[in-house]
matplotlib code that plots the C-alpha trace (Angstrom):
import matplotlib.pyplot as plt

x = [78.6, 75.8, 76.2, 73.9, 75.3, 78.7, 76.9, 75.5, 78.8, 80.5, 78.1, 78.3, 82.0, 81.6, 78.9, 81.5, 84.2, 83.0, 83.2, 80.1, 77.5, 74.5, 71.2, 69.0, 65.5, 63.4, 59.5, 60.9, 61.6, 57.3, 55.8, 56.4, 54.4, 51.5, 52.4, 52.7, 56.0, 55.1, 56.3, 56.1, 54.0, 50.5, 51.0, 52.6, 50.9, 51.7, 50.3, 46.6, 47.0, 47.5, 50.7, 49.7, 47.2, 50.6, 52.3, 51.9, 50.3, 48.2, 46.8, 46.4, 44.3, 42.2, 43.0, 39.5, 40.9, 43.8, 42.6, 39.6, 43.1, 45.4, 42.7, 43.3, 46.3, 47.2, 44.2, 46.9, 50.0, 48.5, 47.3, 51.1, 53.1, 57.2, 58.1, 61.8, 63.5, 62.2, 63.6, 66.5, 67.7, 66.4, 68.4, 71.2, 71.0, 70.7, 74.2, 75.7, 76.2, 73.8, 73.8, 71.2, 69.0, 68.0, 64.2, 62.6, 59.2, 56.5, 55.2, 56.8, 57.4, 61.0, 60.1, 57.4, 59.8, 62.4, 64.8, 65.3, 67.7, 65.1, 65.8, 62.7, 63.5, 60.3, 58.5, 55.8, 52.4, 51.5, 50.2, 49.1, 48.8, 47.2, 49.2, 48.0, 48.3, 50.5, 47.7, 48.2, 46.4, 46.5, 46.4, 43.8, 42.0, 42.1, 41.5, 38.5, 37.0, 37.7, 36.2, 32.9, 32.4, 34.5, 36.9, 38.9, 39.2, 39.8, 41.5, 39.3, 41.3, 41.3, 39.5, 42.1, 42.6, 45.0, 47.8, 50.1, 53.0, 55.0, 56.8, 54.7, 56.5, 58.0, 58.6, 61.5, 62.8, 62.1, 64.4, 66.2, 67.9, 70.4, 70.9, 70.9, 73.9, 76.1, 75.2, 75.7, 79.3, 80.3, 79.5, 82.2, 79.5, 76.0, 73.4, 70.8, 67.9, 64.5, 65.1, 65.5, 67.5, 65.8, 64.5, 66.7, 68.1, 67.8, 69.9, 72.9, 73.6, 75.2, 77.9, 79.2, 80.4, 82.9, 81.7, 78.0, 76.0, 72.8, 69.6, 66.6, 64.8, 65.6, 69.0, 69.8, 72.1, 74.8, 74.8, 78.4, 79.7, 78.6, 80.8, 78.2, 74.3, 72.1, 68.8, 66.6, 63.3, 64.7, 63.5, 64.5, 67.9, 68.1, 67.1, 69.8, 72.1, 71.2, 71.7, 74.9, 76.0, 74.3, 76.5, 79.7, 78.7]
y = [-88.0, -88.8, -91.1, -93.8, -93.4, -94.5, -97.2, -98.1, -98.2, -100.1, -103.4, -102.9, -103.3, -106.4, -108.5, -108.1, -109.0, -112.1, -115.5, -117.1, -114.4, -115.6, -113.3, -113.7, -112.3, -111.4, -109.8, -106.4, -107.4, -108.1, -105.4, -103.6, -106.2, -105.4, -108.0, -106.6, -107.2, -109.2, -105.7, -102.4, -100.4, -100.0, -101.9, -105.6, -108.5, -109.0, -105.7, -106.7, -110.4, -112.3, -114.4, -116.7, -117.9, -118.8, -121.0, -124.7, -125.1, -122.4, -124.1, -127.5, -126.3, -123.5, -124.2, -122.5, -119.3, -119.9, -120.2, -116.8, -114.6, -116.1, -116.4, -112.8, -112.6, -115.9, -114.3, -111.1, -113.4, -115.5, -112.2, -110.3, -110.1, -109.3, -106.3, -104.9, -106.2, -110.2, -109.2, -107.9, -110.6, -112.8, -110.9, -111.7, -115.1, -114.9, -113.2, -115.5, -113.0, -114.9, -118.3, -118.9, -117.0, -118.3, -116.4, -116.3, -115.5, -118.0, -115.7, -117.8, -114.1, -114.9, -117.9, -116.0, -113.4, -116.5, -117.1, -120.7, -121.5, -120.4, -121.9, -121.5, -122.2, -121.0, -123.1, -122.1, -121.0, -122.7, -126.1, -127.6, -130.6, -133.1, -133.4, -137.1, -138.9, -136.5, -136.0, -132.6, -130.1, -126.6, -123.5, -122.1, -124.6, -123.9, -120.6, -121.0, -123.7, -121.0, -118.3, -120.5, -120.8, -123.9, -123.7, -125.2, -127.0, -130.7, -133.7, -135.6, -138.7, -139.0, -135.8, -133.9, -130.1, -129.2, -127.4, -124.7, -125.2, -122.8, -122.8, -121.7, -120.9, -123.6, -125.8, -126.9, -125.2, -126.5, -128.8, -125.9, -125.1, -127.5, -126.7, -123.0, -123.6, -125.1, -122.0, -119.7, -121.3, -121.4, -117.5, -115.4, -112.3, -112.7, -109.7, -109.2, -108.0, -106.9, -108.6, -106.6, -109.9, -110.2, -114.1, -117.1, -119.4, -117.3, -114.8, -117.1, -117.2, -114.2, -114.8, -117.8, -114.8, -112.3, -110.1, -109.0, -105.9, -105.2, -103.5, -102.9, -100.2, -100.0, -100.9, -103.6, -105.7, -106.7, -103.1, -102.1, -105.6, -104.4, -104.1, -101.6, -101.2, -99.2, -98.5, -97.5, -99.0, -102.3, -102.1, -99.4, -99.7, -103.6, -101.0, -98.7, -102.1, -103.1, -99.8, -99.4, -102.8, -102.1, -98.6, -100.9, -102.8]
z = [-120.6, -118.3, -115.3, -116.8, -120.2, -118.3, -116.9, -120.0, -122.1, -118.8, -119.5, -122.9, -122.1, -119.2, -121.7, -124.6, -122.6, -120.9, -122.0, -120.0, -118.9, -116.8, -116.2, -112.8, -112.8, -110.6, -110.6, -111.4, -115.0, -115.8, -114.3, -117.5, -118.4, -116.3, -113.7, -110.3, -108.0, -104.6, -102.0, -103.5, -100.9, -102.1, -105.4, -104.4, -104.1, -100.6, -99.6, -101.4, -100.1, -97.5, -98.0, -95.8, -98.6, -100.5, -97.9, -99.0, -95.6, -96.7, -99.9, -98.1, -95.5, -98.0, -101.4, -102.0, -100.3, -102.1, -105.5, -104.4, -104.0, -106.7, -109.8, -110.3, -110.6, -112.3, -114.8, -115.2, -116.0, -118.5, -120.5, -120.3, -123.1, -123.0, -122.4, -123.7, -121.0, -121.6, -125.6, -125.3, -123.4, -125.8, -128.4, -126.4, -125.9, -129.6, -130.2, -127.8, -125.2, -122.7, -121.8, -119.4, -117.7, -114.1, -113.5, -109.7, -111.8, -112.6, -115.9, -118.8, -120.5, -121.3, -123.1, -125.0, -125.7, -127.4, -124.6, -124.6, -121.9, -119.1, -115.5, -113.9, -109.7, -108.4, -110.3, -113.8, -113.6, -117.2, -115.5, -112.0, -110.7, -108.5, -105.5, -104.9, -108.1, -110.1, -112.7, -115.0, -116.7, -118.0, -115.7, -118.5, -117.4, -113.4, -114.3, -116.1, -113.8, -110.6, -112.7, -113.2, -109.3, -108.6, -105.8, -105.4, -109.1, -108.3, -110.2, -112.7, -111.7, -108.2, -106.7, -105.1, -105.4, -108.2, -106.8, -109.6, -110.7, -109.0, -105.5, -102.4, -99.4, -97.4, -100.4, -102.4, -105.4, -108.9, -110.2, -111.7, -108.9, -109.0, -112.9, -111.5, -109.3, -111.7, -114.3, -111.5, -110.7, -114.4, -115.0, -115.1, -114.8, -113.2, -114.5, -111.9, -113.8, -111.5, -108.2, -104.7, -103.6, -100.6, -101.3, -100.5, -101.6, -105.0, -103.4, -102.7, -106.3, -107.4, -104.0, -106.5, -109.1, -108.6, -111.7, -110.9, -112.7, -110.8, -112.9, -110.3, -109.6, -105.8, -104.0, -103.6, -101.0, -103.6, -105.3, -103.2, -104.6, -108.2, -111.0, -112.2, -110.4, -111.9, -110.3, -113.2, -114.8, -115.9, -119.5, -120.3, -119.0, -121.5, -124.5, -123.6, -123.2, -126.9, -128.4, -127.1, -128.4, -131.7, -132.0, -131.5, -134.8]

ax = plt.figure().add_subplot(projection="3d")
ax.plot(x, y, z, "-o")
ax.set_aspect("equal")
plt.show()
């Protein structure tokens, strides 16, 4: 039997086994999906860039600048469509052998896919708002306001720039966090799906589990902690996951 077949059957084994199994996520899952990961050399979004733009110290001072870089990208997100790894995790929530998954992305993919106990703790690209009066609209909207020459798009209500959704650096998490903790404290296995681990506070949360599998295509920091890490393209690795449960039927 193959190394990863082993792997393979061994979460088959820990998902089956477990009584409360929560799922992080991280950029690696969407870019199946098109959507590109924030440091691969030559292909992140920090290496085409400047991540300065995405500081909220950034956006206040430029939010034109801002907005010039992000449109792009925010135009590639709201075009992606799941990919197998955003399904079969839905088809796992499904059976009951997820409960939550906690995602560090902004895409809304696993939604889209059906997954409906998403805790989103950077934040979701589907709205902004107005930072002064609270006043919110539809990203499509920003988008298509930016792509017509407006920068930065401003609040029909008071005038401000409208700021997404989603968590720039040196901001507090979402809301979700705190919900995030409690998930990630009640989980007697944590999957790691697409995330290098290298952002905090996300990557406090698997320390509050002793059973962690890690899917990601690079090492990662927890991998020697691992019940199982396997360092393969994610989607492909959730199909392999299903299949193996569905042969157990």
């Amino acid at each position: 039997m193959s190394q990863l077949r082993e792997k393979i059957k061994n979460i088959a084994d820990l998902l089956t086994q477990s009584s409360y199994t929560v799922v992080l996520t991280g950029a690696g899952v969407s870019t199946e999906s098109g959507i590109p990961d924030f440091r691969s050399p030559g292909s992140g979004l920090w290496t085409v860039v400047d991540p300065e733009l995405f500081t909220i110290q950034g956006f206040k001072a430029n939010p034109g600048a801002f907005y010039q870089a992000g449109v792009p990208f925010f135009r590639q997100i709201e075009e992606a469509e799941p990919n197998a790894a955003h399904t079969v995790l839905a088809e796992l929530e499904r059976r009951s052998l997820v409960k939550a998954v906690i995602t560090q992305n902004v895409d809304g993919l696993h939604q889209k896919s059906g997954s409906r106990q998403v805790l989103e703790i950077h934040g979701s690209l589907s709205s902004a708002s107005c930072m002064h009066c609270g006043n919110q609209v539809p990203i499509e909207q920003v988008i298509e306001e930016v792509e017509e020459g407006l920068l930065p798009p401003l609040c029909v209500e008071c005038g401000e720039p409208l700021k997404p959704d989603v968590v720039l650096f040196n901001e507090p998490l979402s809301p979700d966090y705190s919900q995030a903790l409690e998930e990630a404290r009640k989980a007697d296995l944590i999957l790691i799906i697409g995330s290098s681990m290298q952002v905090s506070p996300a990557n406090q949360l698997p320390s509050l589990c002793e059973n962690l599998v890690i899917i990601n295509r690079t090492p990662t920091f927890y991998d020697e902690k691992a019940q199982v890490a396997v360092n393969e393209n994610t989607a492909r690795v959730m199909k392999l996951i299903l299949e193996e449960l569905d042969s157990r039927d």
